[in-house]
C-alpha positions as CSV (number, residue, x, y, z in Angstrom):
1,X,7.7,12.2,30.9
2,X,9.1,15.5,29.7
3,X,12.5,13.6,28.3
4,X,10.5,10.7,27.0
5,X,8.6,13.1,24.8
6,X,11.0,15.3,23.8
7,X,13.5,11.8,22.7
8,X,10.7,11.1,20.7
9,X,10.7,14.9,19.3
10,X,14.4,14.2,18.0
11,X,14.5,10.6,17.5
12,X,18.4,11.2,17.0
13,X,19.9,8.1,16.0
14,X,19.4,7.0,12.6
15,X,19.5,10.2,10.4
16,X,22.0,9.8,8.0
17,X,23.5,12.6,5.9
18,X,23.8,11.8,1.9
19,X,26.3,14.9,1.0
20,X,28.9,13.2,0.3
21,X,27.0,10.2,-1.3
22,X,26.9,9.0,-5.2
23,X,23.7,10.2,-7.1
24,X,23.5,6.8,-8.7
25,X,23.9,5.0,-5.3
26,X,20.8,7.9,-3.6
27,X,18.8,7.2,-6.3
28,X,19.0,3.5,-6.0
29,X,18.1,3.3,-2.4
30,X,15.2,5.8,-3.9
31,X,13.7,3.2,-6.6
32,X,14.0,1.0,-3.5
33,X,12.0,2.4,-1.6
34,X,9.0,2.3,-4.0
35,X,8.8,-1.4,-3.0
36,X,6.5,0.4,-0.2
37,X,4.7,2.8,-1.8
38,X,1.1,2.8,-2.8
39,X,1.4,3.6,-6.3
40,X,3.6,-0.1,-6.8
41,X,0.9,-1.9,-4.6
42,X,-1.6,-0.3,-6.8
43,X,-0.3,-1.4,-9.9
44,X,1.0,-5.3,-8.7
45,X,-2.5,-5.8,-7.1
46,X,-4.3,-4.8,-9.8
47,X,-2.3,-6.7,-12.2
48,X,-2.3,-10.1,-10.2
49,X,-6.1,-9.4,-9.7
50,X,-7.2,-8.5,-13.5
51,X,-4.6,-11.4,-14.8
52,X,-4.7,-14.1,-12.5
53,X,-1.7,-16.2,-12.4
54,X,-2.2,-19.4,-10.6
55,X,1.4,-20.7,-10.7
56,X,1.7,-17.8,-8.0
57,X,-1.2,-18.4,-6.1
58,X,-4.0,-20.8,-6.2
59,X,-6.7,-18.2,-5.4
60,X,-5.3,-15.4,-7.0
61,X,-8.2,-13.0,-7.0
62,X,-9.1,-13.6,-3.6
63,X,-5.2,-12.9,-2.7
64,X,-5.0,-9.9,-4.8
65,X,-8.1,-8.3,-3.0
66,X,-6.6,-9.3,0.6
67,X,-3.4,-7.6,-0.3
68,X,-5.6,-4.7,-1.7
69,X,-7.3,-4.7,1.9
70,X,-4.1,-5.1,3.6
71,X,-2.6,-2.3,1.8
72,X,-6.1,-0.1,2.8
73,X,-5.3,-1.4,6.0
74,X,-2.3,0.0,7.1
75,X,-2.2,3.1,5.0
76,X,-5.4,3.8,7.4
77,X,-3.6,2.8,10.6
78,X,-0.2,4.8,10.0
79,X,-2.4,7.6,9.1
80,X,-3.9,7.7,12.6
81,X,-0.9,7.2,14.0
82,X,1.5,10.0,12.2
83,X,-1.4,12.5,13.1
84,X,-1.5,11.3,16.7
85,X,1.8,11.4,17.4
86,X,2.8,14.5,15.1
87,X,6.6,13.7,15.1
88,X,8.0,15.1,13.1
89,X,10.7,14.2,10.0
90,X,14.7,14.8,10.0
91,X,15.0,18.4,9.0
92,X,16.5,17.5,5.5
93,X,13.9,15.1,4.5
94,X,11.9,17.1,1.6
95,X,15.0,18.2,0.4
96,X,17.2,17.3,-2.4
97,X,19.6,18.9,-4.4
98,X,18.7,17.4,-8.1
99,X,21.5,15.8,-9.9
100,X,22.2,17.4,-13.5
101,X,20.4,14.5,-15.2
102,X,17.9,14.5,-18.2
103,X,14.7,15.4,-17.5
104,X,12.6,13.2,-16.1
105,X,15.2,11.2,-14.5
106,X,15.9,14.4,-12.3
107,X,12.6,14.9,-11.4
108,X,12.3,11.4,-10.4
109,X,15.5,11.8,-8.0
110,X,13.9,14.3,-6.2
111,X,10.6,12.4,-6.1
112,X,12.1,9.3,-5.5
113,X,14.7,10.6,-2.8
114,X,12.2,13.3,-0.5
115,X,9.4,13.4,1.8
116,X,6.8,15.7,3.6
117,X,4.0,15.5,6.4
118,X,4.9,13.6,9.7
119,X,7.3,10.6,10.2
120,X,6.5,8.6,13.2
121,X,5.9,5.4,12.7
122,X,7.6,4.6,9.2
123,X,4.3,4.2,6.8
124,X,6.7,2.0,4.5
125,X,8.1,0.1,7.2
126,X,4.5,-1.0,8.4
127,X,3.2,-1.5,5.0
128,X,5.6,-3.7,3.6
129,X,5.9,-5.6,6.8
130,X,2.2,-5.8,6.5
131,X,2.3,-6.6,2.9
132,X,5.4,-8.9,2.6
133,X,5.0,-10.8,5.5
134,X,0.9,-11.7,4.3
135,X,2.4,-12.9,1.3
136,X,4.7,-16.0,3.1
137,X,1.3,-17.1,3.9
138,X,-0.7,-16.2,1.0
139,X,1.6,-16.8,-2.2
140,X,2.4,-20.7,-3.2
141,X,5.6,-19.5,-5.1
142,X,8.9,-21.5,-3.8
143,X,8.6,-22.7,-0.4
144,X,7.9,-21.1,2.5
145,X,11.4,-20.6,3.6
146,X,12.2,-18.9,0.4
147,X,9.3,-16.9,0.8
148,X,10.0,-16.1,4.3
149,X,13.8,-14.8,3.5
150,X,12.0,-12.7,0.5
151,X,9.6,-11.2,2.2
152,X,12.3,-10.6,5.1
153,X,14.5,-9.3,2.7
154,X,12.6,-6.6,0.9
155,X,11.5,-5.2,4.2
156,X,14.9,-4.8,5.3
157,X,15.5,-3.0,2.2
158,X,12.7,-0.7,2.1
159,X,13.5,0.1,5.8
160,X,17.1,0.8,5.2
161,X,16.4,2.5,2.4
162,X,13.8,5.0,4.5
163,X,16.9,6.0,7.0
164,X,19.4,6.3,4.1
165,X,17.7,8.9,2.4
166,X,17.4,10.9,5.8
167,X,13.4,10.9,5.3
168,X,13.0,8.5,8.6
169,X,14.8,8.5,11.8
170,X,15.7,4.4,12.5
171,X,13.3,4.2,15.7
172,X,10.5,5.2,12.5
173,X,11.2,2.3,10.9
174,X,11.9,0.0,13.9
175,X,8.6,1.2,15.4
176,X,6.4,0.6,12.4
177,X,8.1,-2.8,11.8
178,X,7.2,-4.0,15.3
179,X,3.2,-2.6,14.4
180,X,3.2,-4.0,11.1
181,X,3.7,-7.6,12.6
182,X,1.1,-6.7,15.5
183,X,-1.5,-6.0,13.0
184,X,-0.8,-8.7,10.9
185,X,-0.8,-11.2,13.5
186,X,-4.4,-9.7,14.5
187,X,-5.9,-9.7,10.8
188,X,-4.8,-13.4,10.2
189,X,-6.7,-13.7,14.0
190,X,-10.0,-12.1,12.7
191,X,-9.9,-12.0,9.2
192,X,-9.5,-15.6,8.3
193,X,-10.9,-17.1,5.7
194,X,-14.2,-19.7,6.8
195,X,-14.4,-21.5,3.3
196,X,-12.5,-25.0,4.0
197,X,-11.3,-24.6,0.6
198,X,-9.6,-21.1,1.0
199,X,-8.3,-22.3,4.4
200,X,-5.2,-20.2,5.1
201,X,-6.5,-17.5,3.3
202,X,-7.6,-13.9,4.6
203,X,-11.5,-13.4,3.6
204,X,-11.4,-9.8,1.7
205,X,-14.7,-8.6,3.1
206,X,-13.7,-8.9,6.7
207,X,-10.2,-6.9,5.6
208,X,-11.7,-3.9,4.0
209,X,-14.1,-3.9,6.7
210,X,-11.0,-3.4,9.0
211,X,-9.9,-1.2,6.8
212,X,-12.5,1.2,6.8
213,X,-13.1,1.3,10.7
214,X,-9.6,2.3,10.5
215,X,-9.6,4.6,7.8
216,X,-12.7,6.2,10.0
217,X,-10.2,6.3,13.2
218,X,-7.8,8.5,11.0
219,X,-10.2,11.2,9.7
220,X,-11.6,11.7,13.0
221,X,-7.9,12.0,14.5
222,X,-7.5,14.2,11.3
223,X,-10.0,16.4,12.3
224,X,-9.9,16.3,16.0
225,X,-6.4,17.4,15.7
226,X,-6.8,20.3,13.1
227,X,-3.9,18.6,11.6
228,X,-4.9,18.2,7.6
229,X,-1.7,17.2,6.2
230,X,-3.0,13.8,6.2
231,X,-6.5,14.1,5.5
232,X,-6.0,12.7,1.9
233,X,-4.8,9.2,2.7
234,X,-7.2,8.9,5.4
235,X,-10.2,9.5,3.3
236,X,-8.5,7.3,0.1
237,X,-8.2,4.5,2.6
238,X,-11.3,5.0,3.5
239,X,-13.2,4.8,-0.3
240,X,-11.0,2.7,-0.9
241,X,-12.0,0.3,1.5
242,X,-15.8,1.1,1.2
243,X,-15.0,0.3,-2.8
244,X,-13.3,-3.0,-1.7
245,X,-16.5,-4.4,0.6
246,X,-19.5,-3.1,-2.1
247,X,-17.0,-4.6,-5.2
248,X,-15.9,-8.0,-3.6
249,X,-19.4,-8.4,-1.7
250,X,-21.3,-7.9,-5.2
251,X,-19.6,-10.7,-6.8
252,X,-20.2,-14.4,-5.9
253,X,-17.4,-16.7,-7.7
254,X,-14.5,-13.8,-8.6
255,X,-12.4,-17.1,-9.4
256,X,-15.0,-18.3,-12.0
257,X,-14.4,-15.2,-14.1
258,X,-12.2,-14.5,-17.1
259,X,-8.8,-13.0,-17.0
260,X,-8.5,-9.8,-18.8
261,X,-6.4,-9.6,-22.2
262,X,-3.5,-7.7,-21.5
263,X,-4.9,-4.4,-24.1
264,X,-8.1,-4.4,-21.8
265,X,-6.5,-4.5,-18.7
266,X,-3.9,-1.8,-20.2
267,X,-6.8,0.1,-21.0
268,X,-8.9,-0.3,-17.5
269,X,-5.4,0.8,-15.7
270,X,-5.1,3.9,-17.6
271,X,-8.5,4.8,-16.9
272,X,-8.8,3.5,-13.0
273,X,-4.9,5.0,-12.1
274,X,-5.6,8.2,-13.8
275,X,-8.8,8.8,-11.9
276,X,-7.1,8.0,-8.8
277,X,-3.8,10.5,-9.8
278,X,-6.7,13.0,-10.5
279,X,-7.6,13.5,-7.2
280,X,-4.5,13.9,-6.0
281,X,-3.6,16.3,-8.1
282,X,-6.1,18.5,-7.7
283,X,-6.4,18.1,-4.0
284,X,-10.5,17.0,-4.0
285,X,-12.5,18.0,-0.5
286,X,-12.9,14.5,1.7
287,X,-16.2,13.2,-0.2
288,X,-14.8,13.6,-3.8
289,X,-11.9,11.6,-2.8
290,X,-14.0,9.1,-0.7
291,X,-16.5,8.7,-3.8
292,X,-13.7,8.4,-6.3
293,X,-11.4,6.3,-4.3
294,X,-14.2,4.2,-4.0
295,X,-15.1,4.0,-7.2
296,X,-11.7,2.8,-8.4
297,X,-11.2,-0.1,-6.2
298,X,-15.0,-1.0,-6.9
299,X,-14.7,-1.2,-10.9
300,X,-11.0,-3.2,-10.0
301,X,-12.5,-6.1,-8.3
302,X,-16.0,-5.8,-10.6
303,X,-14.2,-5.5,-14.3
304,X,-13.9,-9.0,-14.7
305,X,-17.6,-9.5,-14.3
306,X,-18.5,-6.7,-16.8
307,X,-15.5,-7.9,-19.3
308,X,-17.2,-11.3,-19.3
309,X,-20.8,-9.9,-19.6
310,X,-19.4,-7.8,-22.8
311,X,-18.8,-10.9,-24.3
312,X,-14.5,-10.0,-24.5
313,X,-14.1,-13.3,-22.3
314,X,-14.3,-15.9,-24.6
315,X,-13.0,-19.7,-24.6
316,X,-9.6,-18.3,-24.8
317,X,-9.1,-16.2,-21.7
318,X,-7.7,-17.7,-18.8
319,X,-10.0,-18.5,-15.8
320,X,-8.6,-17.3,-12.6
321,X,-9.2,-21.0,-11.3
């Protein structure tokens, strides 16, 4: 028992030193990686959600909201799992020696390129298994195949890319690929959609419901543990999800709404993303974050409604159906 633990302690195989590697060629592997971090789903989510682009998708508000719970989802599930385990990361992997570039493309390197907090399971492996692999089934762009080898594709990226800039060991990422395709397999199990016409679908409410029994598992692992490091994702995911089940639940035909104009949704994003930056930033106790998470992903999935009730939806916006 004493080995097992302690291979898990070192996870050796895997790490990978970047020395003698080119900036450009570190810095790509870091822009790939942000195929798996939250800040990307937040923006393509919203966007497919507030925009609504059927030749993608045929319910494309009920599948933005479903990747939305999805994303909830996992971010909820790794964080219980990273503060259970408490593995930690290879030693260099919130380290990085910033290339002589312009300002803010340095800054990006080193944001890009560096982590902190615990590494076991890979949080980017799980959610973009999570992610892509929902959106073979979920997305009606090319075939499946195509979709399949995508979705295959960018995870194998993401992953690689988590062990080549030394911020994962490679069981991380094996481990929270294997997970990721567990829990998927389970929410397509529980959380499919009833409606005959959404069949093959996820049903939103039961994912952010999922979400937010998780996203309770990981702040009381949070607490139980003493270990804090992760107490701000587990209480985003968890207003967050709370956000998701009041905004989806309040609405009764999201697909019979207008799109927004691309200057309003410019202009909700600001003002949603830079809420949720804000609380980051200034590191808010666990209810201010749970209130303020919520509130985001609540006005996301409810803007449409008030943008039609305003009267900015006229005959020449889009209808998401």
């Amino acid at each position: 028992m004493f080995r097992f633990a302690l291979s898990l302690q070192t996870r050796g195989f895997g790490e990978l030193a970047l020395a003698n590697a080119p900036d450009a060629l570190v810095f790509l592997f870091g822009l790939a990686t942000q195929l798996g971090d939250q800040w990307f789903y937040f923006v393509a989510f919203t966007s497919l959600y507030w925009l609504c682009r059927p030749r993608i998708t045929a319910r494309p508000r009920r599948t933005a909201a479903s990747f939305v719970g999805l994303a909830l989802g996992s971010l909820a599930l790794v964080t219980a799992l990273k503060v259970g385990f408490a593995l930690p990361r290879p030693p260099t992997a919130a380290v990085a020696d910033a290339p002589a570039w312009p300002s803010p493309l340095s800054d990006l390197f080193v944001s890009f390129t560096t982590d902190d907090g615990f590494g076991f399971p890979s949080g980017h492996a799980l959610g973009t298994t999570v992610v892509y692999g929902a959106a073979v089934s979920l997305l009606d762009l090319w075939d499946r195949r195509r979709r399949l080898v995508a979705a295959a594709v960018a995870v194998g990226i993401v992953s690689l890319s988590r062990i080549f800039l030394g911020v994962h060991y490679g069981v991380d990422v094996v481990v929270g690929v294997l997970l990721g395709l567990g829990f998927l397999k389970a929410v397509f199990l529980v959380a499919g959609a009833d409606d005959p016409d959404a069949a093959g679908h996820l049903d939103p409410a039961r994912l952010f419901a999922i979400a937010a029994g998780l996203s309770v598992l990981a702040l009381a692992a949070v607490f139980a543990t003493g270990l804090s490091g992760h107490t701000e994702n587990a209480a985003a995911a968890l207003g967050g999800s709370l956000g998701g089940l009041a905004g989806w639940t309040r609405l009764a035909d999201h697909e019979s709404l207008p799109t927004l104009s691309p200057p309003v949704a410019l202009v909700a994003f600001l003002g949603a993303g830079g809420l949720w930056v804000g609380v980051d930033v200034v590191d808010a106790s666990v209810p201010v974050t749970v209130l303020a998470t919520a509130a985001v992903v609540a006005f996301i999935l409810v803007a449409p409604r008030a943008y039609d009730r305003l009267g900015l939806g006229d005959g020449a916006s889009l209808r998401a159906d």
